[in-house]
C-alpha positions in Angstrom: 121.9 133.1 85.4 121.2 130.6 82.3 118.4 128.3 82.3 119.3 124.4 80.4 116.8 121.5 79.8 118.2 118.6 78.6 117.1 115.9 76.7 117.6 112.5 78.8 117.8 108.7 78.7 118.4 106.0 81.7 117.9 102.7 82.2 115.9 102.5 85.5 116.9 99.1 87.0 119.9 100.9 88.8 118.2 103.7 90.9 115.3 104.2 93.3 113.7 106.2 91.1 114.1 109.4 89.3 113.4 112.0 92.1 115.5 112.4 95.0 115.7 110.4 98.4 117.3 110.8 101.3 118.2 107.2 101.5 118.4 106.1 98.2 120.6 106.6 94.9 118.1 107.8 91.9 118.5 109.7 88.5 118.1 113.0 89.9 121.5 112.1 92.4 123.1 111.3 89.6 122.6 114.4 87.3 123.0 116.8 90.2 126.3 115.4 91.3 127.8 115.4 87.7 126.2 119.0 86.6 128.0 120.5 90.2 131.2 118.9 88.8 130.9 120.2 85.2 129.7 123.6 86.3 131.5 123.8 90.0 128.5 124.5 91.7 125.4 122.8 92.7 122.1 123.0 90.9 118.9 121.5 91.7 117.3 120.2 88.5 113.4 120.0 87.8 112.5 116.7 85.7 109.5 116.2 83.4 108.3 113.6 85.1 108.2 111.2 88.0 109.4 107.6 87.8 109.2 104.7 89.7 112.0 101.7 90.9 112.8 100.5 87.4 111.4 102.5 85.1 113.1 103.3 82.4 113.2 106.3 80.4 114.4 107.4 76.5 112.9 110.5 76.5 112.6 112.0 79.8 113.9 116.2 80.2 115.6 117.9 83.3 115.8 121.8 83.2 118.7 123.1 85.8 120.1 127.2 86.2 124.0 127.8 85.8 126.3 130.7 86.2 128.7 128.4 84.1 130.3 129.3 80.9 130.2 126.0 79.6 128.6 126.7 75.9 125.3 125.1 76.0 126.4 122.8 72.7 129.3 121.0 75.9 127.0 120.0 78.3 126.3 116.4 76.8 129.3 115.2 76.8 130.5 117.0 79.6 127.5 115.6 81.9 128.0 112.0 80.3 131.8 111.5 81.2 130.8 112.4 84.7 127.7 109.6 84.3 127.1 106.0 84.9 126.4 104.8 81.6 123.4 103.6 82.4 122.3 107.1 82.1 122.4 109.7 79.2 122.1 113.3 78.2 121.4 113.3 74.7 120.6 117.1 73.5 121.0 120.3 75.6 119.3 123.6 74.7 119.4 127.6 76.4 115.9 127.8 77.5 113.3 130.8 79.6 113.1 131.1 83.0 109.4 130.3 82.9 110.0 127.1 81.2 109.2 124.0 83.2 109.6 120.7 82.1 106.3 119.5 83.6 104.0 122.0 83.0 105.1 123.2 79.8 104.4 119.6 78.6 102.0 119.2 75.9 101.7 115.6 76.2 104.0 112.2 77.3 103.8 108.9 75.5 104.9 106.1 77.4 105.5 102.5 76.2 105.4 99.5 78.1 107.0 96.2 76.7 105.9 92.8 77.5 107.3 89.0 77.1 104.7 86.8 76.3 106.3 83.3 76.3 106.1 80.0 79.1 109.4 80.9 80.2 111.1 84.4 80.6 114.3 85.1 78.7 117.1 86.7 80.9 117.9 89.1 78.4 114.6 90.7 78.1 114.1 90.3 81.9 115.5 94.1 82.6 113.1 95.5 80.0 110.2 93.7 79.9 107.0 92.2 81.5 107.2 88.3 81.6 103.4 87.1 81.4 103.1 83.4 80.9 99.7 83.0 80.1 98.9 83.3 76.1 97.2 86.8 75.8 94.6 87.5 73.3 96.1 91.1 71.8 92.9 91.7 69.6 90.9 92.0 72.7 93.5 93.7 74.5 93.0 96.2 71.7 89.7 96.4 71.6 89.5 97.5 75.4 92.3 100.1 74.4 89.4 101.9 72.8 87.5 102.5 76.0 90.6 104.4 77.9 90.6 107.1 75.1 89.4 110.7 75.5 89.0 112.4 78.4 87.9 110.6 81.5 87.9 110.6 85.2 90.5 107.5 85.9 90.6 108.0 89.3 90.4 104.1 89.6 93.8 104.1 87.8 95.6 106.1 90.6 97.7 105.0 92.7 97.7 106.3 96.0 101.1 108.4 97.5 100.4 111.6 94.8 97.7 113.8 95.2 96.2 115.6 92.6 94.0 118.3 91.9 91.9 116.6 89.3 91.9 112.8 88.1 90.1 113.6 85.0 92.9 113.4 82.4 92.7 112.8 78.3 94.2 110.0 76.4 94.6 110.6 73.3 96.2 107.6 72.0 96.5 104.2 73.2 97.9 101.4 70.7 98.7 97.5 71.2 100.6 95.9 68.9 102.8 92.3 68.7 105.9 93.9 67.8 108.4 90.7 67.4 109.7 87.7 67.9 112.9 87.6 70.1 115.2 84.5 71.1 111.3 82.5 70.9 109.3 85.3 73.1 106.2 87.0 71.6 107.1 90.8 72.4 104.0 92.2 72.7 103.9 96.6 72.8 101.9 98.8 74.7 101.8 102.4 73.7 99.9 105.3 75.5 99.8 109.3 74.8 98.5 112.1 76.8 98.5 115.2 78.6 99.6 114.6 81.5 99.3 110.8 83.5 98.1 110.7 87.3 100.4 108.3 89.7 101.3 104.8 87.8 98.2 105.3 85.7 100.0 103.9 83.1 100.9 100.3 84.8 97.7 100.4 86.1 96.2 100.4 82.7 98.2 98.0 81.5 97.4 95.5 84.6 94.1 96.2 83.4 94.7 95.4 79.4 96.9 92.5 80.8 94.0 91.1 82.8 91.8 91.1 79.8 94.2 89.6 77.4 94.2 86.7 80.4 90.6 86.1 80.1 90.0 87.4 83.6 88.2 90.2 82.7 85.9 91.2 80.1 86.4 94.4 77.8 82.6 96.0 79.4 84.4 95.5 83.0 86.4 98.8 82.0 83.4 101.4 81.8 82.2 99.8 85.9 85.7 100.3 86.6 85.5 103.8 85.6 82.6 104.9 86.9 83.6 103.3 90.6 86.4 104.8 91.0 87.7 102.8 93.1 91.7 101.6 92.8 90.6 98.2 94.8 88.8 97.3 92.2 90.8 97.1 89.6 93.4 94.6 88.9 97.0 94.8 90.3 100.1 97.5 88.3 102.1 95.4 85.5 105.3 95.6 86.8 107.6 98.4 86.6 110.3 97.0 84.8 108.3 97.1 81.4 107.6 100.8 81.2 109.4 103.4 79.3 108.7 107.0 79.3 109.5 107.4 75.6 108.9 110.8 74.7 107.8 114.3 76.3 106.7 117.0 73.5 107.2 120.6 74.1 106.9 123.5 71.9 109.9 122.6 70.4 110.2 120.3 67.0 113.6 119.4 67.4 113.9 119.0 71.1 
């Protein structure tokens, strides 16, 4: 038995998700219905991460087993001409049994994008949060600095996954205006750690979002923390504007 991870991009807006429903098309459908015909035989892949109605992904990683023959080099372009386009295998690599592509993550940047213009543009409108209020980035950014490090941001959880622990550690979290597209302010969120608890990211960026709005002030965040307590905190930026950009692994050129 071989053991494959792949490198993988999709754009979220056509699936329920990324793992698999019983009612519902998602990523993981997808893949497992073109690796059974490439392969001819099922196999149950494990992805890197979980992701939401919409979310898209650039840099997500699947790791499935095969008795195939199919040289490791083949399987992109074999899995893609079985694929919607709207999803992508990019890179394929022979890999241990013991490697998973959750827990032998060393970190996950994600990036959220968001539109900040009175009216939304439709061709953004698949990849982006539409805000119309004018947000103020520099204190956006300077809120940033309070969600780095390690923390308990249990008051960034969603509920529907339990965990273990809610203490994870950010170790980089960066706001930038990015461009200006068809008369939209593009404004980009960028966040790096371990490991993220259930839409802690779009929670955190409701909560940067909030502050750019003027409706909450940058020494909210450390109450916030310290309650931890989801009802407190303002509502998840919607999913449409998150990316899950890049998993690293031990790997440089995976």
């Amino acid at each position: 038995m071989r053991f494959v991870a792949c490198r993988l991009a999709y754009d979220g807006s056509g699936f329920h998700g990324s793992q698999l429903q019983k009612n519902a098309f998602t990523v993981q459908q997808a893949l497992e219905e073109a690796i059974e015909k490439v392969c001819g035989h099922p196999a149950r892949i494990i992805l890197a991460g979980r992701t939401d109605s919409g979310v898209h992904a650039l840099g997500q990683c699947f790791r499935f087993a095969t008795s195939s023959k199919v040289p490791v080099e083949s399987f992109p372009a074999a899995l893609n001409a079985n694929l919607d386009k709207k999803v992508r295998v990019g890179t394929a690599r022979e890999v241990e049994e013991d490697f998973h592509p959750r827990f032998s993550a060393r970190s996950r940047t994600y990036r959220y994008w968001i539109e900040n213009a009175p009216q939304g543009n439709v061709l953004l409108a698949g990849t982006t949060a539409h805000c119309r209020e004018p947000l103020d980035v520099a204190a956006m950014q300077n809120t940033a600095r309070l969600f780095l490090g390690r923390h308990d941001f249990k008051a960034w959880q969603s509920a529907g996954s339990p965990t273990a622990t809610t203490v994870r550690c950010v170790q980089r979290l960066e706001i930038r205006r990015r461009y200006e597209v068809f008369g939209s302010t593009l404004i980009e969120v960028e966040i790096q750690a371990e490991a993220f608890l259930y839409r802690m990211v779009r929670n955190i960026v409701g909560t940067l979002m909030a502050v750019g709005k003027g409706e909450l002030t940058a020494d909210t965040v450390p109450q916030l923390m310290r309650s931890g307590d989801r009802r407190m905190c303002p509502p998840p930026a919607p999913p449409q504007g998150l990316c899950l950009l890049h998993v690293e692994y031990q790997w440089a050129d995976f």
